[in-house]
C-alpha positions as CSV (number, residue, x, y, z in Angstrom):
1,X,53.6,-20.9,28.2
2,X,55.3,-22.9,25.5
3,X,55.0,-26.5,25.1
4,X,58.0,-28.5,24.0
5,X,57.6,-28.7,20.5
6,X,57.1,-25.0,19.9
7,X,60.4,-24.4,22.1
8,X,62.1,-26.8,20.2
9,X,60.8,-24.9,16.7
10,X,62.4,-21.8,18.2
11,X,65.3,-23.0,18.6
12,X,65.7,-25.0,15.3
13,X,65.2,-21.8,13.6
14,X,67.0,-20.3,15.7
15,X,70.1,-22.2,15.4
16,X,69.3,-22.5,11.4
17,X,69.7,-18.4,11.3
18,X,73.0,-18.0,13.3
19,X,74.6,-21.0,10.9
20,X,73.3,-18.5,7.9
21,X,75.2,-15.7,9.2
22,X,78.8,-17.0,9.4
23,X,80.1,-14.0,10.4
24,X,77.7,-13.2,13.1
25,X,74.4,-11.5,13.4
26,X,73.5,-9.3,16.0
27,X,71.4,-10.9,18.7
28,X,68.5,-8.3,18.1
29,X,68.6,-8.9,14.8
30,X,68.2,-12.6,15.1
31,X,65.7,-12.8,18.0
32,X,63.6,-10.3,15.5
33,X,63.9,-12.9,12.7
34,X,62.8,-15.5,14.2
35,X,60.3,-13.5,15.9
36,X,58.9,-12.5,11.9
37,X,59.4,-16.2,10.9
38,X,57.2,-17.8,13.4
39,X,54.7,-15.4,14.7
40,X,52.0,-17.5,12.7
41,X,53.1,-20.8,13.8
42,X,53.3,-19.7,17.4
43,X,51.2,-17.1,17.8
44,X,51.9,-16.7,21.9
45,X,55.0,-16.7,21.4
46,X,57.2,-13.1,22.4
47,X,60.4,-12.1,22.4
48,X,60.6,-13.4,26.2
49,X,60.5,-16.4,24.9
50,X,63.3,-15.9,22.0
51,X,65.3,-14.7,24.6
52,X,65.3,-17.4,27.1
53,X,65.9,-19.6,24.1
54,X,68.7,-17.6,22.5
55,X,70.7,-18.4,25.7
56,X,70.0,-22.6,25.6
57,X,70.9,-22.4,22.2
58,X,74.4,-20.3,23.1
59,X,75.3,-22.7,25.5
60,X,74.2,-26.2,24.2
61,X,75.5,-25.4,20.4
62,X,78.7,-23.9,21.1
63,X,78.2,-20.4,20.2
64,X,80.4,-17.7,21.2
65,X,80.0,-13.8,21.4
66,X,82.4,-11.7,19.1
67,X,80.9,-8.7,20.8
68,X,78.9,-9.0,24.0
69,X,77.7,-5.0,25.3
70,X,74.7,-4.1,27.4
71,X,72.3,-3.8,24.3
72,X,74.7,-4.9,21.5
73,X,76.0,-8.1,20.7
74,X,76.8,-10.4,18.0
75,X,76.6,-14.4,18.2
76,X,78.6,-17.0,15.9
């Protein structure tokens, strides 16, 4: 389990990558880089947790999907 302040790393870094990409990045792709950024910092972190966090930061920033398939989709 993830305290507050790791979830809230997550998705600062997080939201920091998709603003980087401003003409989307694939959700694999993102979850993957933050997964390589922070593994140190948050070493019980998993991509569980990415996930879950991917889709607080889709709905509280704003984000949409350009492309939303079963295993495929890309976030601005």
């Amino acid at each position: 389990m993830l305290t507050n302040n790791e979830k809230r790393i997550i998705e600062n870094t997080m939201e920091s990558q998709i603003l980087a990409s401003p003409s989307g990045i694939n959700t694999r792709t993102l979850m993957r880089a933050v997964h390589r950024i922070l593994h140190t910092r948050i070493p019980n972190m998993n991509m569980h947790h990415i996930a879950g966090i991917l889709s607080w930061v889709y709905k509280s920033y704003g984000h949409h999907f350009l492309v939303r398939t079963p295993g495929y989709s890309i976030i601005v």
